[in-house]
BAZATI-261919 format. One record per residue: x, y, z of N, C-alpha, C in turn; residue number from 1; residue in one letter. Coordinates in steps of 0.05 Angstrom, whole numbers. Example, Ala and Ser with C-alpha at 12.3 -4.5 7.8 and 13.67 -1.06 7.14 Angstrom:
<recs>
<rec><n_px>264</n_px><n_py>-114</n_py><n_pz>156</n_pz><ca_px>246</ca_px><ca_py>-90</ca_py><ca_pz>156</ca_pz><c_px>264</c_px><c_py>-66</c_py><c_pz>156</c_pz><pos>1</pos><code>A</code></rec>
<rec><n_px>257</n_px><n_py>-45</n_py><n_pz>142</n_pz><ca_px>273</ca_px><ca_py>-21</ca_py><ca_pz>143</ca_pz><c_px>258</c_px><c_py>1</c_py><c_pz>157</c_pz><pos>2</pos><code>S</code></rec>
</recs>
This chain:
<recs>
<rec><n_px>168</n_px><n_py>-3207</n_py><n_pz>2298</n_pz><ca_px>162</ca_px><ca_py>-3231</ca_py><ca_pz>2314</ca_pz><c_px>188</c_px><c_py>-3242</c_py><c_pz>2327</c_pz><pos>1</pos><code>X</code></rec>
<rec><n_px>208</n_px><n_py>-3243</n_py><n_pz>2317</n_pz><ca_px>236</ca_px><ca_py>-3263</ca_py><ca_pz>2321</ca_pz><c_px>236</c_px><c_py>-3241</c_py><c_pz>2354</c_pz><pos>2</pos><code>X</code></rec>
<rec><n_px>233</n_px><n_py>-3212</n_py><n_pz>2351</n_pz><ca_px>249</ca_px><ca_py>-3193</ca_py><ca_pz>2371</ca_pz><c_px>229</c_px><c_py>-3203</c_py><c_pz>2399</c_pz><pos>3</pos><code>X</code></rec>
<rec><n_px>209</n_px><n_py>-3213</n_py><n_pz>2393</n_pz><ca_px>190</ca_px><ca_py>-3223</ca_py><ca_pz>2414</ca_pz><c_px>193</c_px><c_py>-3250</c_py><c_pz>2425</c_pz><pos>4</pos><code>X</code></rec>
<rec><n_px>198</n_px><n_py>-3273</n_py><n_pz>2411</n_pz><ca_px>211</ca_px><ca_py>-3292</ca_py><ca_pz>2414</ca_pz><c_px>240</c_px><c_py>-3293</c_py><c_pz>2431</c_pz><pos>5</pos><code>X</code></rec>
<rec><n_px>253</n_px><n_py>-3274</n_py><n_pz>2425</n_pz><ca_px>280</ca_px><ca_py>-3273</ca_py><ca_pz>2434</ca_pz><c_px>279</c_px><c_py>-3258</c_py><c_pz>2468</c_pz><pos>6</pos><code>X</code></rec>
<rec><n_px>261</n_px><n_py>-3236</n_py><n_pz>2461</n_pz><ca_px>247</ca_px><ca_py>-3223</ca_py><ca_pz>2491</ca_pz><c_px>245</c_px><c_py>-3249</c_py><c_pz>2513</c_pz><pos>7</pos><code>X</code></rec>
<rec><n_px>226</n_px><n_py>-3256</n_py><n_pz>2501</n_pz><ca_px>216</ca_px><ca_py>-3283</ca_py><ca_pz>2525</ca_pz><c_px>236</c_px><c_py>-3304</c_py><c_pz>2532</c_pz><pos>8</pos><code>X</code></rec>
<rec><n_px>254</n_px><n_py>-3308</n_py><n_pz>2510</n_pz><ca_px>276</ca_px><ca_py>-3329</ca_py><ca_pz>2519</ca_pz><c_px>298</c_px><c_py>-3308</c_py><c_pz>2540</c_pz><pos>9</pos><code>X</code></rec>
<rec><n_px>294</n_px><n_py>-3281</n_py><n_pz>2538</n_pz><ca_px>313</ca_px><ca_py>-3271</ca_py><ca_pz>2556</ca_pz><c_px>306</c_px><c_py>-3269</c_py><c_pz>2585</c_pz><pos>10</pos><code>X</code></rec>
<rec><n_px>274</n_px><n_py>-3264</n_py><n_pz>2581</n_pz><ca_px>255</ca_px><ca_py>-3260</ca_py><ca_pz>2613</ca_pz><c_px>269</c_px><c_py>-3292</c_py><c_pz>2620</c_pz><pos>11</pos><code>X</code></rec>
<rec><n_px>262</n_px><n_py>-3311</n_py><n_pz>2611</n_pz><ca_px>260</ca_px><ca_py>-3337</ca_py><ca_pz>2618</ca_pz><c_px>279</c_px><c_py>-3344</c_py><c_pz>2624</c_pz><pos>12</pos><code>X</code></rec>
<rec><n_px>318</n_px><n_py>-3339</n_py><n_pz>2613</n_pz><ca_px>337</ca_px><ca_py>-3341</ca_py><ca_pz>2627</ca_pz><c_px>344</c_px><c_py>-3319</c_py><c_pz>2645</c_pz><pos>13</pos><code>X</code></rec>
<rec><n_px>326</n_px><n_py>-3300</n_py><n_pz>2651</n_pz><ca_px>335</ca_px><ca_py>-3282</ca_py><ca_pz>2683</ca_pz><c_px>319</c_px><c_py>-3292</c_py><c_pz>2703</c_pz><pos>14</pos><code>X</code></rec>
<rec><n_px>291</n_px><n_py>-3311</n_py><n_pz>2700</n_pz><ca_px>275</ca_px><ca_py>-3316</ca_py><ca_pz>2715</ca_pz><c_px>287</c_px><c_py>-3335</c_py><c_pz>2740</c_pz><pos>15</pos><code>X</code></rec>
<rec><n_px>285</n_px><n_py>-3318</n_py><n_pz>2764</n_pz><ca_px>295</ca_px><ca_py>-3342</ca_py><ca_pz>2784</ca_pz><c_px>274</c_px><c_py>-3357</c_py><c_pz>2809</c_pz><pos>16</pos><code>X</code></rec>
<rec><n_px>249</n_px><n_py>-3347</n_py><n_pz>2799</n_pz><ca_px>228</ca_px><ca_py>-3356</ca_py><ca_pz>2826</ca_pz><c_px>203</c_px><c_py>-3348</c_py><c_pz>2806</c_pz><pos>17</pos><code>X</code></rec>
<rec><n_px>191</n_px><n_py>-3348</n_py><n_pz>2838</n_pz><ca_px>154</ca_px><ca_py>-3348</ca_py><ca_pz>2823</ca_pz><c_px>148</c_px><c_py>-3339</c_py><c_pz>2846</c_pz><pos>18</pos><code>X</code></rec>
<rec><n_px>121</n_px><n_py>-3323</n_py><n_pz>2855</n_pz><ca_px>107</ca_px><ca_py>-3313</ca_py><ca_pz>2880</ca_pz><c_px>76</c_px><c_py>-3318</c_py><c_pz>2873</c_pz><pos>19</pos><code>X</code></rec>
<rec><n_px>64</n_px><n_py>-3329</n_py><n_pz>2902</n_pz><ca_px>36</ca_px><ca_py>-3328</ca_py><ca_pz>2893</ca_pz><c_px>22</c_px><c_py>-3315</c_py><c_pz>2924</c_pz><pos>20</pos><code>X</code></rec>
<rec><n_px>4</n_px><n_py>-3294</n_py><n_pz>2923</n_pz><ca_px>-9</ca_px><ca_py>-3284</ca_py><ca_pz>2935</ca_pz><c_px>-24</c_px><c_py>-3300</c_py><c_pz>2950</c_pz><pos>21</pos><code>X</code></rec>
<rec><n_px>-23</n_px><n_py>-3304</n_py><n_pz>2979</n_pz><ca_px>-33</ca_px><ca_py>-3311</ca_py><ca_pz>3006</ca_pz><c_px>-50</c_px><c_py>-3297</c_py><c_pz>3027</c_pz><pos>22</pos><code>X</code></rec>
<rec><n_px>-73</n_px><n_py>-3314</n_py><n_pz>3037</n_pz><ca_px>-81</ca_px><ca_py>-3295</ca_py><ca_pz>3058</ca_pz><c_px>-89</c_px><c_py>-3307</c_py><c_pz>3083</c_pz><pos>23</pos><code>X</code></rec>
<rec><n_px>-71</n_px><n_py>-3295</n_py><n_pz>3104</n_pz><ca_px>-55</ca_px><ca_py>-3313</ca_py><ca_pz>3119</ca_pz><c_px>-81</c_px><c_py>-3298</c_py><c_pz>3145</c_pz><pos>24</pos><code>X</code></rec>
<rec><n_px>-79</n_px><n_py>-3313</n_py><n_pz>3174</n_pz><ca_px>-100</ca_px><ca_py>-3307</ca_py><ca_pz>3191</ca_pz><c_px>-104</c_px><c_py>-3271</c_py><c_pz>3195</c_pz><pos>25</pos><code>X</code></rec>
<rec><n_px>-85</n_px><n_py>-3270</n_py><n_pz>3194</n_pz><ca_px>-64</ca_px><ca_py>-3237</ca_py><ca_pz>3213</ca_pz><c_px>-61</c_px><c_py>-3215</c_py><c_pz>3186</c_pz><pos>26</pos><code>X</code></rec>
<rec><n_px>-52</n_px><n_py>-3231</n_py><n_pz>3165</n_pz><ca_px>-43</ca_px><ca_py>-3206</ca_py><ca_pz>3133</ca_pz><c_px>-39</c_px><c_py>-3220</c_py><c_pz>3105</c_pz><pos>27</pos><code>X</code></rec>
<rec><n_px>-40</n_px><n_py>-3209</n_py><n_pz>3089</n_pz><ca_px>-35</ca_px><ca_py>-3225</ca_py><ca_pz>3069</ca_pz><c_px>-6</c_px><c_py>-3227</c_py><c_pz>3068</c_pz><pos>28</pos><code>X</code></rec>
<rec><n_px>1</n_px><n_py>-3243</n_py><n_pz>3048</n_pz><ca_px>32</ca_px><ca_py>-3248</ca_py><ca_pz>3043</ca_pz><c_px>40</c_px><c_py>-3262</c_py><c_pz>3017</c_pz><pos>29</pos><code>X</code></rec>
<rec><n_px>66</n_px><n_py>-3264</n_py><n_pz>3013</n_pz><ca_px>68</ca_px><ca_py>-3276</ca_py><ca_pz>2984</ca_pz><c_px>85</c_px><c_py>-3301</c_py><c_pz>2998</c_pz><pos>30</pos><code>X</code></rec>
<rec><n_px>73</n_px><n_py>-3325</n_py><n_pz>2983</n_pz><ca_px>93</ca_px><ca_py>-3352</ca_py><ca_pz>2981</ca_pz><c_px>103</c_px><c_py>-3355</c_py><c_pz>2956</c_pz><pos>31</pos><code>X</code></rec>
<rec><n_px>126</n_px><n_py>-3380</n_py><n_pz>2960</n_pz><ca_px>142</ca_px><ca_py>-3377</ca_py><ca_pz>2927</ca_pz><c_px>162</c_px><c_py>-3398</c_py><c_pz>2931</c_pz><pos>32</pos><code>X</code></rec>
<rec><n_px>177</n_px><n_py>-3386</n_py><n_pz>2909</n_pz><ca_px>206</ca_px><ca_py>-3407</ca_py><ca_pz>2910</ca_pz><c_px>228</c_px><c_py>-3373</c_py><c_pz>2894</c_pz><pos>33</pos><code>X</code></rec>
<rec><n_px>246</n_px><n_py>-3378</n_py><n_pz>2897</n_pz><ca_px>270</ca_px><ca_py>-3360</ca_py><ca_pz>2893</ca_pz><c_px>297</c_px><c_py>-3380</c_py><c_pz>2891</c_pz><pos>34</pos><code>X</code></rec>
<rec><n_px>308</n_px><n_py>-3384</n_py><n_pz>2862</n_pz><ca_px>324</ca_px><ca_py>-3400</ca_py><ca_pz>2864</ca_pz><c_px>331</c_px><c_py>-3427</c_py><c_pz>2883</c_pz><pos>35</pos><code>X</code></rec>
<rec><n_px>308</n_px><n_py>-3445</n_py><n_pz>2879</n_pz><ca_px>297</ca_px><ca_py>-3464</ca_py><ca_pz>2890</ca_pz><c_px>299</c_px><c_py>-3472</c_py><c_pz>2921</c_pz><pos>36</pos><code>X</code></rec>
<rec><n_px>294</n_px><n_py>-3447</n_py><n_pz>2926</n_pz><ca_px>296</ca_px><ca_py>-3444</ca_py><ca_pz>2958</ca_pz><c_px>261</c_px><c_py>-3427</c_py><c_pz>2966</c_pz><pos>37</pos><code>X</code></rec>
<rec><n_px>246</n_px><n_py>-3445</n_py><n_pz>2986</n_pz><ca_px>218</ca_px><ca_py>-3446</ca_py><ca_pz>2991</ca_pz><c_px>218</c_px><c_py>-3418</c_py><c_pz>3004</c_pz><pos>38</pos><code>X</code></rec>
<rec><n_px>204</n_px><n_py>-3403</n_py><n_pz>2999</n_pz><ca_px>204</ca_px><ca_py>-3377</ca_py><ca_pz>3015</ca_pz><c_px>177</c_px><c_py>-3361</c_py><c_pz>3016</c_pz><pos>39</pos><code>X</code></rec>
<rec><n_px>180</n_px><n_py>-3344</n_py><n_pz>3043</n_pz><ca_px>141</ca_px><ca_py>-3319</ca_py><ca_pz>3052</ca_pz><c_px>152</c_px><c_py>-3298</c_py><c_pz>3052</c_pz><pos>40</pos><code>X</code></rec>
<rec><n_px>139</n_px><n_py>-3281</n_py><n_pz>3044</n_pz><ca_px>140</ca_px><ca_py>-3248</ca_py><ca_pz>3038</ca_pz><c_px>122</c_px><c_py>-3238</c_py><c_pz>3054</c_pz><pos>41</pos><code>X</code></rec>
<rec><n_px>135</n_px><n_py>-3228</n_py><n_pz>3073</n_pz><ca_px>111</ca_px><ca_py>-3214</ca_py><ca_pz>3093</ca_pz><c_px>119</c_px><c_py>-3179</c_py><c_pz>3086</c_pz><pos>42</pos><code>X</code></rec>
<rec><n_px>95</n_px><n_py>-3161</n_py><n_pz>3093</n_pz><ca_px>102</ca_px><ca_py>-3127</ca_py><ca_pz>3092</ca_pz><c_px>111</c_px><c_py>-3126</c_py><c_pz>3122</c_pz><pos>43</pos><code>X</code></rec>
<rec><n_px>136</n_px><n_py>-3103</n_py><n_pz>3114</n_pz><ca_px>146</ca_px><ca_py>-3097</ca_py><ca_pz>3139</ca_pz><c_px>133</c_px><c_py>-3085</c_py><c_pz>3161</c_pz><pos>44</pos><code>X</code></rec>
<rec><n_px>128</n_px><n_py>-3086</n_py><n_pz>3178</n_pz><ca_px>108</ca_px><ca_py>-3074</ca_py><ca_pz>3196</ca_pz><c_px>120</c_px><c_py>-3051</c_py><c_pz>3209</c_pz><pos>45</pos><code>X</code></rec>
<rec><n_px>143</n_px><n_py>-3057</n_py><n_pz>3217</n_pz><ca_px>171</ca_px><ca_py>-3036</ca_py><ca_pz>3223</ca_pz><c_px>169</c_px><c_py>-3011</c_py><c_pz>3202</c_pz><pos>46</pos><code>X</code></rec>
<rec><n_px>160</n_px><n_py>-3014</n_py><n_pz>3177</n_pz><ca_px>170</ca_px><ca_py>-2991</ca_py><ca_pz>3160</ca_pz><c_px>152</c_px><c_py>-2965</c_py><c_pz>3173</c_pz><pos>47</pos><code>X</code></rec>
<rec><n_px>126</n_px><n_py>-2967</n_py><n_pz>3181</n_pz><ca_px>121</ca_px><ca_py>-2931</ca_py><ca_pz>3183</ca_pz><c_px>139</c_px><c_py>-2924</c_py><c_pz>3204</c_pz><pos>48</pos><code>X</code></rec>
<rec><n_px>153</n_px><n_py>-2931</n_py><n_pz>3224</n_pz><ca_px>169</ca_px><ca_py>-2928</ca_py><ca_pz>3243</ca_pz><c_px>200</c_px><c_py>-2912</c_py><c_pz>3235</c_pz><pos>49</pos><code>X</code></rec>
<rec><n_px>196</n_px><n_py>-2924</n_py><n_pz>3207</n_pz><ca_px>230</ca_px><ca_py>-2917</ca_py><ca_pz>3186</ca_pz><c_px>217</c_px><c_py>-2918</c_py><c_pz>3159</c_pz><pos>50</pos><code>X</code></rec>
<rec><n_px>225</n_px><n_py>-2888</n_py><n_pz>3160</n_pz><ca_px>220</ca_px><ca_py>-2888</ca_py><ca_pz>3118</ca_pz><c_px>246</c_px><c_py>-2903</c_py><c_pz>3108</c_pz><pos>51</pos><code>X</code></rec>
<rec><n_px>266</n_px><n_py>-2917</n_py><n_pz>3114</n_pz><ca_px>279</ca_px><ca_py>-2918</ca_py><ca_pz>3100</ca_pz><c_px>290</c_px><c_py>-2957</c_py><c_pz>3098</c_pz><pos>52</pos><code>X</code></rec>
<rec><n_px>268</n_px><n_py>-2958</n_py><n_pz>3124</n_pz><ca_px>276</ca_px><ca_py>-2991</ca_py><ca_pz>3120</ca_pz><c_px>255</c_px><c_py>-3010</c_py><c_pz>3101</c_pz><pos>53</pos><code>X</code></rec>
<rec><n_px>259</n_px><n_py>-3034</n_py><n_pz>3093</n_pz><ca_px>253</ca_px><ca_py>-3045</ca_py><ca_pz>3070</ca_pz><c_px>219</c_px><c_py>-3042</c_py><c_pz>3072</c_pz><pos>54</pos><code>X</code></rec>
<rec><n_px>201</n_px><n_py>-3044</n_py><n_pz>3048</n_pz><ca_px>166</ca_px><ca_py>-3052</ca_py><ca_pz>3052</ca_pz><c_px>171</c_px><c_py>-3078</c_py><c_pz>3051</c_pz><pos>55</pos><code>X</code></rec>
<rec><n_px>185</n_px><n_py>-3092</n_py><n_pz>3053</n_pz><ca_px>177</ca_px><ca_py>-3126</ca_py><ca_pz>3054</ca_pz><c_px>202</c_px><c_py>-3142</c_py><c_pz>3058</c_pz><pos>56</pos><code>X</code></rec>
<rec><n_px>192</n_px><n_py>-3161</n_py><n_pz>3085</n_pz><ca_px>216</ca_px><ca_py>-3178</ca_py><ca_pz>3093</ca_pz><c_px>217</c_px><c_py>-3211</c_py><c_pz>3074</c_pz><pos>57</pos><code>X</code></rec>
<rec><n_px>238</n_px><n_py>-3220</n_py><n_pz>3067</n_pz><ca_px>230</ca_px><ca_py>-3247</ca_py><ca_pz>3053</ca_pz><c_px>247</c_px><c_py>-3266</c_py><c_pz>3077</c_pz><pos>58</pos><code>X</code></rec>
<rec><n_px>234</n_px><n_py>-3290</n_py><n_pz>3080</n_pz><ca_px>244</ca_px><ca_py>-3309</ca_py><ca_pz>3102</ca_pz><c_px>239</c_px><c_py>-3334</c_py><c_pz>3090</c_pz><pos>59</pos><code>X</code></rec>
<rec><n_px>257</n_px><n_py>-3349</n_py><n_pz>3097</n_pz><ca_px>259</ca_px><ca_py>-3389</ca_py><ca_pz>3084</ca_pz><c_px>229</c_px><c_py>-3387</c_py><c_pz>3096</c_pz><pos>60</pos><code>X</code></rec>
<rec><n_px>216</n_px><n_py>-3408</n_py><n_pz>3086</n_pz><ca_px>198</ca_px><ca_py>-3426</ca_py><ca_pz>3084</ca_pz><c_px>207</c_px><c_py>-3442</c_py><c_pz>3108</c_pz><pos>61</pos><code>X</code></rec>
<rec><n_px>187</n_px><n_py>-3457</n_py><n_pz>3133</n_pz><ca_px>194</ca_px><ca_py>-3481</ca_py><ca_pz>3139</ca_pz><c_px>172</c_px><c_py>-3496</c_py><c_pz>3132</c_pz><pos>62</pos><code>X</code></rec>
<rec><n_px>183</n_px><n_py>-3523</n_py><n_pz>3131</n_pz><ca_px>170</ca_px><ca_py>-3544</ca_py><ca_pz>3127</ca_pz><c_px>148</c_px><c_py>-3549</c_py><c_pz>3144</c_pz><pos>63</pos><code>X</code></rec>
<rec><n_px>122</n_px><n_py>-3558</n_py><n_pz>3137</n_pz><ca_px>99</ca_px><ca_py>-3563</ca_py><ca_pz>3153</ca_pz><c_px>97</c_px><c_py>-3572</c_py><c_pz>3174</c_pz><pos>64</pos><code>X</code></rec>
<rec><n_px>121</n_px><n_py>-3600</n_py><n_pz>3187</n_pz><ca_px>117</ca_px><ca_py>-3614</ca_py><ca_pz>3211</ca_pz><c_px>133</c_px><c_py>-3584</c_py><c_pz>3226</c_pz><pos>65</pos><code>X</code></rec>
<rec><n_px>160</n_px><n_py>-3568</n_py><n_pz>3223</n_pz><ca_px>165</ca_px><ca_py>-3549</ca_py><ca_pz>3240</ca_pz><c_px>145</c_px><c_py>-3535</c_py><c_pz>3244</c_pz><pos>66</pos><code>X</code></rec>
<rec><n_px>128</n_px><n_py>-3516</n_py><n_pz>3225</n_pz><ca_px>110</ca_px><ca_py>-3497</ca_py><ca_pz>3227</ca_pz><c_px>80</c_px><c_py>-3517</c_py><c_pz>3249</c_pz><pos>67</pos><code>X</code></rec>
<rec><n_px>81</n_px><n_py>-3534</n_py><n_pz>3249</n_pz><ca_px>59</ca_px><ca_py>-3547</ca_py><ca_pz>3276</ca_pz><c_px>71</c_px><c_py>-3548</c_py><c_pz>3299</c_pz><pos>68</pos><code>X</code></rec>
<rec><n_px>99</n_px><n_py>-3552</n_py><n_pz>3298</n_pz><ca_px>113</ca_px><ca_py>-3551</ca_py><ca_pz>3330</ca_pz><c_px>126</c_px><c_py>-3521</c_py><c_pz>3338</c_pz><pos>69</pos><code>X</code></rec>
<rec><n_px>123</n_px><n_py>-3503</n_py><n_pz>3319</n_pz><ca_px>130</ca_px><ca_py>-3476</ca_py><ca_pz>3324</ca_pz><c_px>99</c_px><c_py>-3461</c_py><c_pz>3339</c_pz><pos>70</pos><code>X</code></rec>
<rec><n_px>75</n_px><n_py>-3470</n_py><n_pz>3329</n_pz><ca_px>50</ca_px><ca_py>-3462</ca_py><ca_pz>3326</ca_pz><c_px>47</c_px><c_py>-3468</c_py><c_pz>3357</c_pz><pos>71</pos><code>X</code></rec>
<rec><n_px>59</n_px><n_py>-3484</n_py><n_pz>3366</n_pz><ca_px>49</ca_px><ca_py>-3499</ca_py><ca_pz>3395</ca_pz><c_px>61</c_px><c_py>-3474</c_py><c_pz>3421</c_pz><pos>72</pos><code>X</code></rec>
<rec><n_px>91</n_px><n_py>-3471</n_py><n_pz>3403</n_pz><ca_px>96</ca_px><ca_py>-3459</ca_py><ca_pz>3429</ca_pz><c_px>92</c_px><c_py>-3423</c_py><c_pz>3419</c_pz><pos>73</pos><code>X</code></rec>
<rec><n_px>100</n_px><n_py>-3411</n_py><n_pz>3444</n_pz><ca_px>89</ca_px><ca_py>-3379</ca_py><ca_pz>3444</ca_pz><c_px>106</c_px><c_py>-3370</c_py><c_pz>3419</c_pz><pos>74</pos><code>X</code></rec>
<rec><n_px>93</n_px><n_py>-3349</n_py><n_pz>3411</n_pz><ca_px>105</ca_px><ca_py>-3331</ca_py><ca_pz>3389</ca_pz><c_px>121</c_px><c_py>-3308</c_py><c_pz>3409</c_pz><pos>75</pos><code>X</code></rec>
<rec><n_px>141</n_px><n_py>-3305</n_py><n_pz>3393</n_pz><ca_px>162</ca_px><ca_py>-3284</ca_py><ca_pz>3396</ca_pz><c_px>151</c_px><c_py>-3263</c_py><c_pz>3402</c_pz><pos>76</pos><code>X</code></rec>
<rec><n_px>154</n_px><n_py>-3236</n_py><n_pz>3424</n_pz><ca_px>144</ca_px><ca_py>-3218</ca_py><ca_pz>3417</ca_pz><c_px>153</c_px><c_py>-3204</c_py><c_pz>3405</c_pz><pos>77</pos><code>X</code></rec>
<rec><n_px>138</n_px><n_py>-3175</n_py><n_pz>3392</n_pz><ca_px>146</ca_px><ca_py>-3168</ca_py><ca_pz>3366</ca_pz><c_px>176</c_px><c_py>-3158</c_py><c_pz>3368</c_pz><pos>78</pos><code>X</code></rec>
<rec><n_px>178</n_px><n_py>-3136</n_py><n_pz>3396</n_pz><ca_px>203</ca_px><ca_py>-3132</ca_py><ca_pz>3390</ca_pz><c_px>231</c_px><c_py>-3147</c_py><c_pz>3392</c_pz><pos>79</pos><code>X</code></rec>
<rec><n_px>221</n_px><n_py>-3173</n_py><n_pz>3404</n_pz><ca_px>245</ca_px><ca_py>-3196</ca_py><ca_pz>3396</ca_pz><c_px>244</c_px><c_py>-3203</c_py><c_pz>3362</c_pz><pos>80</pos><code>X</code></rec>
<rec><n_px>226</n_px><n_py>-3199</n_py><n_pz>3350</n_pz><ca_px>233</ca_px><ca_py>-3206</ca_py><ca_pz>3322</ca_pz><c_px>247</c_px><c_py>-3181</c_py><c_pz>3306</c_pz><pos>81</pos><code>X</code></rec>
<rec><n_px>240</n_px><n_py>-3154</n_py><n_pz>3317</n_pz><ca_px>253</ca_px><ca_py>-3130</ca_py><ca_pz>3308</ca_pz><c_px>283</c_px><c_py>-3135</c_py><c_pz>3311</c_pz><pos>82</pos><code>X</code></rec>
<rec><n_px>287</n_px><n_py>-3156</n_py><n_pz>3337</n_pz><ca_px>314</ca_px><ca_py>-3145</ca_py><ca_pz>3347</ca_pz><c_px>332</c_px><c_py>-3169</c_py><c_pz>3326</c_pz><pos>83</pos><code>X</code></rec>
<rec><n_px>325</n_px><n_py>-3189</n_py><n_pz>3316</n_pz><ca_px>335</ca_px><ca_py>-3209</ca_py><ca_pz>3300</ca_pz><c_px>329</c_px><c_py>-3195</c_py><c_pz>3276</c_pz><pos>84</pos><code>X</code></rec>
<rec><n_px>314</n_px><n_py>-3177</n_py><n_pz>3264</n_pz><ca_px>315</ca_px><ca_py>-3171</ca_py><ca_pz>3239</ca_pz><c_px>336</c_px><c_py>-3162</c_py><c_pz>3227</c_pz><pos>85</pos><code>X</code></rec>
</recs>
């Protein structure tokens, strides 16, 4: 029992976030926190294009009033977001 006890106090000091499964209009995704920084886990969409680039991009979180004045204006097209990736 003690070696189980001691297990969990070790998970619990490596633990630096939490993720919870989303399903967003377009894909699902993961929201969370990561060392108390708000953050979305989207799958790379880029990867069948490259075996070798990541399956999942992680990006800050914005806050709700940005994400309504981002929503207003046009979205990026994709290969402008490729080109900032």
């Amino acid at each position: 029992m003690a070696d189980n006890t001691e297990s969990k106090s070790d998970w619990q000091e490596r633990e630096i976030g939490a993720l919870w499964k989303q399903s967003g209009r377009n894909q699902n995704y993961l929201s969370g926190h990561i060392n108390n920084e708000k953050v979305v886990i989207f799958m790379n969409k880029g990867k069948s294009e490259n075996p070798k680039a990541p399956d999942f991009r992680v990006y800050k979180s914005k806050p709700r009033e940005e994400e309504s004045q981002v929503a207003a204006a046009p979205a990026p097209a994709q290969e402008e977001v490729d080109e900032l990736i």
